[in-house]
C-alpha positions as MATLAB code, in Angstrom:
seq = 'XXXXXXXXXXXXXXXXXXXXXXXXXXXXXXXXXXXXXXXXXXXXXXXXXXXXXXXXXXXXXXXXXXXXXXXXXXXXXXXXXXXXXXXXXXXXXXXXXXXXXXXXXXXXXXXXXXXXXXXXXXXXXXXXXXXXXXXXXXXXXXXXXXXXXXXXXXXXXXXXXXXXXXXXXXXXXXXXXXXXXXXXXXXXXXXXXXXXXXXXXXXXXXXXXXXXXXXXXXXXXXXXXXXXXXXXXXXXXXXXXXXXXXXXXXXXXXXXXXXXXXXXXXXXXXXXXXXXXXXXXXXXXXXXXXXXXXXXXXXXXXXXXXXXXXXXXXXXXXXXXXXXXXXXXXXXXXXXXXXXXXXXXXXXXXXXXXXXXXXXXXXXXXXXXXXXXXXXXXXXXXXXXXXXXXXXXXXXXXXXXXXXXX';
ca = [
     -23.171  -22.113  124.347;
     -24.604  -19.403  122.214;
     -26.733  -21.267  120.069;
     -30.219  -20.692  122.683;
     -30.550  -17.648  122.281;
     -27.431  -15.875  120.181;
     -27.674  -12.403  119.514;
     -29.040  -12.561  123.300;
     -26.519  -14.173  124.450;
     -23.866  -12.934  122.119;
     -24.249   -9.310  123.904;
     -24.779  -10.331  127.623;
     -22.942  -13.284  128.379;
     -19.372  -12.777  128.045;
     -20.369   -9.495  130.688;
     -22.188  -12.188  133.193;
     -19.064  -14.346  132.763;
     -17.043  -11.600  133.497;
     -18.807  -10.612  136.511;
     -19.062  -13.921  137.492;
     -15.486  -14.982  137.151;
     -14.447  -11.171  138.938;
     -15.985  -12.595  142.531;
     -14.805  -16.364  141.941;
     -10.955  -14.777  141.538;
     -11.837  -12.506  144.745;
     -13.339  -15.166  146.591;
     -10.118  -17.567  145.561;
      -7.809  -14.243  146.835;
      -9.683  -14.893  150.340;
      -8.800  -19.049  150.410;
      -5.069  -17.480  150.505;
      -5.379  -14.812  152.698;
      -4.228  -12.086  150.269;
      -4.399   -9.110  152.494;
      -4.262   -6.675  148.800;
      -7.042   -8.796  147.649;
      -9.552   -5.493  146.906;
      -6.784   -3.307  145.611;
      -6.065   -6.208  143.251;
      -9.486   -6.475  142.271;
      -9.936   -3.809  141.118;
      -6.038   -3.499  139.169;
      -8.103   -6.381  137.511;
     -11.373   -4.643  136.654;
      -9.369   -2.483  134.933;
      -6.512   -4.418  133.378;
      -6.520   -4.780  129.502;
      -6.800   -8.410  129.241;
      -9.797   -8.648  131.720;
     -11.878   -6.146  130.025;
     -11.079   -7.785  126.141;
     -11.811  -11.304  127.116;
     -15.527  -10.047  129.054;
     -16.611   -7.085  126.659;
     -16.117   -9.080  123.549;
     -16.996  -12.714  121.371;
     -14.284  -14.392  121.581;
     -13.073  -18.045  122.198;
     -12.021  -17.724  125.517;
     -14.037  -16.272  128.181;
     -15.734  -19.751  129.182;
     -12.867  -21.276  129.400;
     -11.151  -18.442  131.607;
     -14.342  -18.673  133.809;
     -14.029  -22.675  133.824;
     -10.680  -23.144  134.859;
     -11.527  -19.844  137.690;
     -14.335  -22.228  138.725;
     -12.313  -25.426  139.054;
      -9.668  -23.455  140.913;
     -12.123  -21.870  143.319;
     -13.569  -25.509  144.295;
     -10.280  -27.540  143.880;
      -9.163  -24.946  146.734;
     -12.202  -25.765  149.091;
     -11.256  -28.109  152.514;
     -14.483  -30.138  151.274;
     -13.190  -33.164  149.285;
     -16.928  -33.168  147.636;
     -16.396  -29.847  145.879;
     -12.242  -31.008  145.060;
     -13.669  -33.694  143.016;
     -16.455  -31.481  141.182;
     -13.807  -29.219  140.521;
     -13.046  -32.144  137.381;
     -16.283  -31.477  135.925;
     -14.984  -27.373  135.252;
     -11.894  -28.896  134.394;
     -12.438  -31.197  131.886;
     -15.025  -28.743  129.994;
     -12.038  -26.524  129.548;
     -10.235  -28.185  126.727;
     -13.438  -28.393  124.551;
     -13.667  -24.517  124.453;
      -9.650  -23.805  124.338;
      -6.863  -26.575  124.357;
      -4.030  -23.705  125.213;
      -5.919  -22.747  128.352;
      -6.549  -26.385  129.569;
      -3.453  -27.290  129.248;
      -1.998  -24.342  130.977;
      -4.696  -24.726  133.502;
      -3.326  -28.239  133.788;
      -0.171  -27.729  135.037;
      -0.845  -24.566  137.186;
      -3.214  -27.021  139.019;
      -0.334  -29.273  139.090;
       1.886  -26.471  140.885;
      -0.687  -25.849  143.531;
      -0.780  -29.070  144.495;
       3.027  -29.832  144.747;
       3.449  -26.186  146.050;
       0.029  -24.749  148.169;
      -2.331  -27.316  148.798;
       0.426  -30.404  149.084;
      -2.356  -32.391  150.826;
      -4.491  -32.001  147.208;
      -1.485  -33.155  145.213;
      -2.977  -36.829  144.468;
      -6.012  -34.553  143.197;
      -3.699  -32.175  140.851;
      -2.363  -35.133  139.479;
      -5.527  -36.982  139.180;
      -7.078  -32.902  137.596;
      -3.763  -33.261  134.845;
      -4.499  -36.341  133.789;
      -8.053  -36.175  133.268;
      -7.488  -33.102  131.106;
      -4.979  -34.357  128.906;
      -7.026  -37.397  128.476;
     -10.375  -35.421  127.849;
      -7.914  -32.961  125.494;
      -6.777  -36.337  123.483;
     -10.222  -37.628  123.285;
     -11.959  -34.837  122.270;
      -8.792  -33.306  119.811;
      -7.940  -36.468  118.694;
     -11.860  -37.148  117.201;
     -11.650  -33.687  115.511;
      -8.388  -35.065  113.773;
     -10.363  -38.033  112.766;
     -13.082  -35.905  111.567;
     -11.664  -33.269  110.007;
     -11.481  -32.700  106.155;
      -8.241  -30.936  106.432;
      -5.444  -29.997  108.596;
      -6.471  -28.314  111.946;
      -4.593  -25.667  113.444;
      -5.429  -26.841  117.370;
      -3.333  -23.719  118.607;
      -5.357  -21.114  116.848;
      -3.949  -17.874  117.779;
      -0.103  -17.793  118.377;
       1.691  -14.228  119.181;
       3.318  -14.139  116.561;
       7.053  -14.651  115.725;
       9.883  -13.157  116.708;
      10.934  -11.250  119.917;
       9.599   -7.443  118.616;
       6.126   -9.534  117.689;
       6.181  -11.500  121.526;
       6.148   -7.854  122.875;
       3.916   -6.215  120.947;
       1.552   -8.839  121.705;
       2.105   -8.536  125.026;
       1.356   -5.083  125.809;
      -1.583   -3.613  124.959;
       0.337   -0.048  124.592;
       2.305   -1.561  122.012;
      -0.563   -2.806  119.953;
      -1.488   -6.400  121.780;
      -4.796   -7.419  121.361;
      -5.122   -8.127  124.776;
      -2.261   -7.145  126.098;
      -0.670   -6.318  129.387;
      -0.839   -2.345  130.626;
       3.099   -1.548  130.942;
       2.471    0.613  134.159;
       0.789   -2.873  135.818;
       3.790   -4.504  134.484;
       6.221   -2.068  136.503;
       3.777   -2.199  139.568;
       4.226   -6.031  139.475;
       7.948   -5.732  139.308;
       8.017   -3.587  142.883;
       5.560   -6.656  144.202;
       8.225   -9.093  143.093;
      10.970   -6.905  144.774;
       8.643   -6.749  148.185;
       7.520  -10.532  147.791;
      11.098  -11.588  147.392;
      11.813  -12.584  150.835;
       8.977  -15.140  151.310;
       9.922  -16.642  147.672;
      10.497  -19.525  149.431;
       7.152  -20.035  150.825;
       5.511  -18.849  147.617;
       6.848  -21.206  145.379;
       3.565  -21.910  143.611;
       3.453  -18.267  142.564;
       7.124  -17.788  141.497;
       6.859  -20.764  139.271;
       3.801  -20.291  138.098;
       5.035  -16.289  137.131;
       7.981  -17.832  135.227;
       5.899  -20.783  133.751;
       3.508  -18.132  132.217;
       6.186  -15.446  131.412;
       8.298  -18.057  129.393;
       5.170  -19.326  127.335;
       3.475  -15.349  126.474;
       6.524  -15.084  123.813;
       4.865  -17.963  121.884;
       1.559  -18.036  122.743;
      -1.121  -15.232  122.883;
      -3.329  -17.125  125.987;
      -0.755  -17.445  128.761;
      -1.173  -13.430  128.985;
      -4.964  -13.737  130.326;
      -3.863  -15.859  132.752;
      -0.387  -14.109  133.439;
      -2.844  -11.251  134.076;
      -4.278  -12.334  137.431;
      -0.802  -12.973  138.927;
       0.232   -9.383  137.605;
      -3.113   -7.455  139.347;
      -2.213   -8.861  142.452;
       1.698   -8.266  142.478;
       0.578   -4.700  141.359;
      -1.162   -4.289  143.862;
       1.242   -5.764  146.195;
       3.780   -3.480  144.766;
       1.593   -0.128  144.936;
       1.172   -0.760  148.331;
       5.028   -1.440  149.343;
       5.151    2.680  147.182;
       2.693    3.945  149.717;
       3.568    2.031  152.667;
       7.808    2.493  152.291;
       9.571    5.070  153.937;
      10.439    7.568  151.428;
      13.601   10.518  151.822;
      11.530   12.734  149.965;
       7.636   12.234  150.535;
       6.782   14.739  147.756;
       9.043   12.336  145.227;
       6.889    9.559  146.836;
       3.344   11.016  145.865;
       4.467   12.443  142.687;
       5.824    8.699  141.679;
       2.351    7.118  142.931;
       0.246    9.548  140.920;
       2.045    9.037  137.853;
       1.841    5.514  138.216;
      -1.830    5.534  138.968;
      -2.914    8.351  135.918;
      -0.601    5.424  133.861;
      -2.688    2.536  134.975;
      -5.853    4.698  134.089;
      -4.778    6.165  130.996;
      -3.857    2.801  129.234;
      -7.473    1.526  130.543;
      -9.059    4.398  129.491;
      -7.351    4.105  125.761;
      -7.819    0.256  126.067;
     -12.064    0.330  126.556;
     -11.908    3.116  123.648;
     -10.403    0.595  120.977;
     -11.896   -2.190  121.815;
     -15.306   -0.132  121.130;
     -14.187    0.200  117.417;
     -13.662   -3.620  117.524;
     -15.991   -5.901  116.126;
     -18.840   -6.755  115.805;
     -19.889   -2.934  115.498;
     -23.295   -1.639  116.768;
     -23.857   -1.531  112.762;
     -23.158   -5.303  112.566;
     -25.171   -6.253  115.544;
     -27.979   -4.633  113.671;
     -27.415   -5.859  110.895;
     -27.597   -9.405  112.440;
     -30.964   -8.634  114.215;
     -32.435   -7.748  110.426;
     -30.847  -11.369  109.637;
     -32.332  -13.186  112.009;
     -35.895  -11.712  111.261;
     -35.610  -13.133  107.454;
     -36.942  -16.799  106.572;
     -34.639  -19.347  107.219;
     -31.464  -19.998  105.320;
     -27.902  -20.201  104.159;
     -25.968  -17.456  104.000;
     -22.869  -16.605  102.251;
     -20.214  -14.516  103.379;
     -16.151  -14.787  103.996;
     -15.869  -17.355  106.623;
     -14.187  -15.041  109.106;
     -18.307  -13.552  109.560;
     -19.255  -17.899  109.293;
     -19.540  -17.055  112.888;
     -21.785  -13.601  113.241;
     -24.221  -15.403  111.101;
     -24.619  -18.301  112.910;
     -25.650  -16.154  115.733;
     -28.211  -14.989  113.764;
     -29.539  -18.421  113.676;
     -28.566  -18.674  110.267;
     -26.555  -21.778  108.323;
     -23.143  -20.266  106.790;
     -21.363  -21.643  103.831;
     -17.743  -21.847  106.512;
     -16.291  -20.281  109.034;
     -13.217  -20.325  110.975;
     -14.443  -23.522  113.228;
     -14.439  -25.939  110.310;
     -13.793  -28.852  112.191;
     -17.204  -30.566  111.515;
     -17.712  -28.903  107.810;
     -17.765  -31.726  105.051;
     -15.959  -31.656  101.946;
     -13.640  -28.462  104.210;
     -11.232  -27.734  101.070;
     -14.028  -28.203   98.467;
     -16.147  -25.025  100.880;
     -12.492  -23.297  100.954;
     -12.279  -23.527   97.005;
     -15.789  -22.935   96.103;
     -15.713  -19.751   98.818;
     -12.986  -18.145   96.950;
     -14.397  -18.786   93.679;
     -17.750  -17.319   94.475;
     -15.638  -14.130   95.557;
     -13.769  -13.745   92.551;
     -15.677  -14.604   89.993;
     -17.653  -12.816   87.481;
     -19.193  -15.644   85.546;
     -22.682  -16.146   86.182;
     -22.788  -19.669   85.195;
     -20.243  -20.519   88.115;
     -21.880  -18.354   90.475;
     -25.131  -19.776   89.975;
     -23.739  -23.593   90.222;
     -22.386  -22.978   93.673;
     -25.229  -20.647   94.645;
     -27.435  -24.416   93.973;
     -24.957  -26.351   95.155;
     -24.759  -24.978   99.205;
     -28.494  -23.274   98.768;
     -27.943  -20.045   99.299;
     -30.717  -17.786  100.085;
     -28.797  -14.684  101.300;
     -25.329  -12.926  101.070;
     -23.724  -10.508  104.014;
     -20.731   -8.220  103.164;
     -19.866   -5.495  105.584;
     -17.082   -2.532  105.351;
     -14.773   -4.763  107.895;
     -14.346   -6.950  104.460;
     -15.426   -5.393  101.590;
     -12.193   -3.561  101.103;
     -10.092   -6.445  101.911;
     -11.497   -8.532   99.087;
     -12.460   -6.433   96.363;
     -10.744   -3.349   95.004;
     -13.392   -1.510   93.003;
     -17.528   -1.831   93.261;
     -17.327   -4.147   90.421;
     -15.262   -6.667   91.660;
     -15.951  -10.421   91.314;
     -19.388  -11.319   92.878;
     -19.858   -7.358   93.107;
     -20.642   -7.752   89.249;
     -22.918  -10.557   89.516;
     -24.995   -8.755   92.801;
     -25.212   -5.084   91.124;
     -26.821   -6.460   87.715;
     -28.347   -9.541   88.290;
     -32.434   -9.137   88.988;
     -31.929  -12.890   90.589;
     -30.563  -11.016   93.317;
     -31.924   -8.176   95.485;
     -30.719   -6.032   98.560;
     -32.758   -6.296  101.022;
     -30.588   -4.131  103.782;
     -28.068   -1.791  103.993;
     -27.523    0.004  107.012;
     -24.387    0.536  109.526;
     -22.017   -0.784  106.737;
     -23.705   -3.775  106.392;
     -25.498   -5.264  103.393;
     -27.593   -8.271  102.815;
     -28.745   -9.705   99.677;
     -31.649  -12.191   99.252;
     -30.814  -14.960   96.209;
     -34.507  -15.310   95.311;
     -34.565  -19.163   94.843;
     -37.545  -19.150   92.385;
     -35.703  -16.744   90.242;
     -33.226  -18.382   87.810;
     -30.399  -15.823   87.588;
     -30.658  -14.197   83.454;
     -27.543  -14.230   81.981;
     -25.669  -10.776   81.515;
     -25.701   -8.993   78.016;
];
């Protein structure tokens, strides 16, 4: 998706996504006839999880925007746009198998539950993912060099890790704001007595509740539910007769400064996050240089690639040949101080340049002479070319044979 244009794309499309999946969710809330549908909106703007997955690279704002899209038109009366609604569903899986398959059977609910004249089409929607999920998944097995890990970021184990992940107050990545979380529990509490004409949303709540203490994902789309039973529930505060109406305000405006507060905090640490402003430069300068391979720990494999620039690995290895031979070599290169083996595997993946930033320079090496450190520092085979913003990039000039240290 990023590979037209990446650093372009890299910095504006998650935001158009964003934007664009912010009136598909509000244009969904009006299909159902939510009557806190703005007030929801904008819980959402603000939530944790919605700003993380649309201010950041990450692996799953297309598919949140997808399965939004395939919602929004599986909901239309027009069969035509039901059955177009497969073509957003069946992209999910390729860009995050956790999401599809939740998306799957929440699909699956609102046909059994909502739209019970659409159930042949939720069925008809969860098979065609699964078998689009199998087909694609199943060729990366075939394909792949190594073990893949199809469920790539869990929450973590344990029931302290499941909540920590799932607050963003407690340290979750993208995690739910605990004042939303007690804003929801009032909507339950006022939703409560239409629970059974809501079933889609009270099994859906549990469905995703259940899975967030195994799985990261479940809490983006737990989110939505949450922003509009907040909103539900700050409305029953303001609406409900109250003993004590100064009790009433002063419980409101706490709750409110809360919900602000933990967005606030939120937007101001995922600003440290990377990529930094000083890596985004950095890959600019890279993607001005001549064309070709650069090394670097495959958790950047990545970055570079937005650069338009080949990496030795990265964390989607799926298609890499010879995956444990790059794992082995990688480390080697990292570690080692002979110039003999650093020269063999410099020839053998044609390396032309190497990146190291701060973000990993202090995980891998403890001193400035560490492993390839050595080899960079005295070697006149190899040159820095950049070093701004934390960042460094080396040129391996290929015409130079590297001279063996004294």
């Amino acid at each position: 998706v990023l590979s037209l244009s990446p650093l372009l794309l890299a910095r504006f499309l998650p935001f158009m996504l964003g934007l664009l999946s912010f009136i598909l969710f509000g244009l969904i809330l009006d299909s159902y006839d939510v009557r806190e549908r703005n007030l929801g909106l904008l819980l959402l703007a603000i939530s944790p999880p919605f700003i993380y997955i649309f201010s950041t690279i990450n692996s799953y704002f297309v598919a949140v925007f997808l399965s939004l899209l395939g919602v929004f038109l599986f909901s239309r009366k027009s069969r035509m746009l039901a059955m177009l609604s497969f073509l957003a569903f069946i992209l999910v899986p390729v860009f995050n198998l956790t999401i599809a398959l939740i998306c799957s059977v929440l699909v699956l609910f609102l046909g059994l539950f909502k739209l019970k004249e659409r159930k042949p089409y939720s069925l008809a929607v969860l098979i065609a993912m699964l078998l689009a999920s199998f087909a694609y998944y199943g060729y990366m097995f075939y394909i792949a060099d190594a073990p893949m890990n199809l469920f790539f970021e869990a929450s973590g184990s344990g029931f302290n890790s499941a909540l920590m992940m799932m607050f963003s107050e407690l340290g979750g990545k993208f995690g739910l704001a605990i004042f939303s979380v007690i804003l929801f529990m009032f909507g339950l509490v006022y939703s409560w007595d239409r629970k059974y004409r809501e079933l889609f949303v009270f099994f859906s709540i549990l469905f995703l509740s259940v899975l967030a203490f195994f799985r990261a994902e479940p809490i983006i789309i737990l989110n939505f539910f949450i922003c509009i039973f907040a909103a539900k529930g700050l409305s029953y505060l303001y609406t409900k007769e109250w003993e004590n109406a100064s009790l009433r305000q002063f419980t409101i405006i706490v709750l409110v400064c809360g919900l602000l507060f933990s967005s606030i905090s939120f937007v101001k640490e995922t600003a440290r996050q990377e990529p930094t402003e000083g890596m985004m430069q950095g890959l600019e300068f890279l993607s001005r240089l001549d064309h070709g391979t650069v090394f670097s720990v495959p958790e950047r494999g990545k970055l570079i690639n937005y650069a338009g620039m080949p990496n030795v690995m990265d964390t989607s290895y799926l298609f890499a040949p010879q995956l444990r031979q790059r794992w082995a070599d990688t480390q080697l290169l990292l570690n080692t101080r002979d110039l003999k083996v650093a020269s063999d595997i410099f020839d053998k993946y044609k390396i032309r340049y190497i990146w190291i930033d701060s973000g990993f320079r202090n995980k891998v090496w403890t001193y400035d002479e560490d492993g390839l450190l050595f080899i960079m520092k005295y070697n006149p085979g190899i040159e820095r070319v950049y070093n701004q913003g934390g960042v460094e990039i080396w040129e391996v000039y290929p015409t130079v044979k590297l001279k063996k240290l004294s």
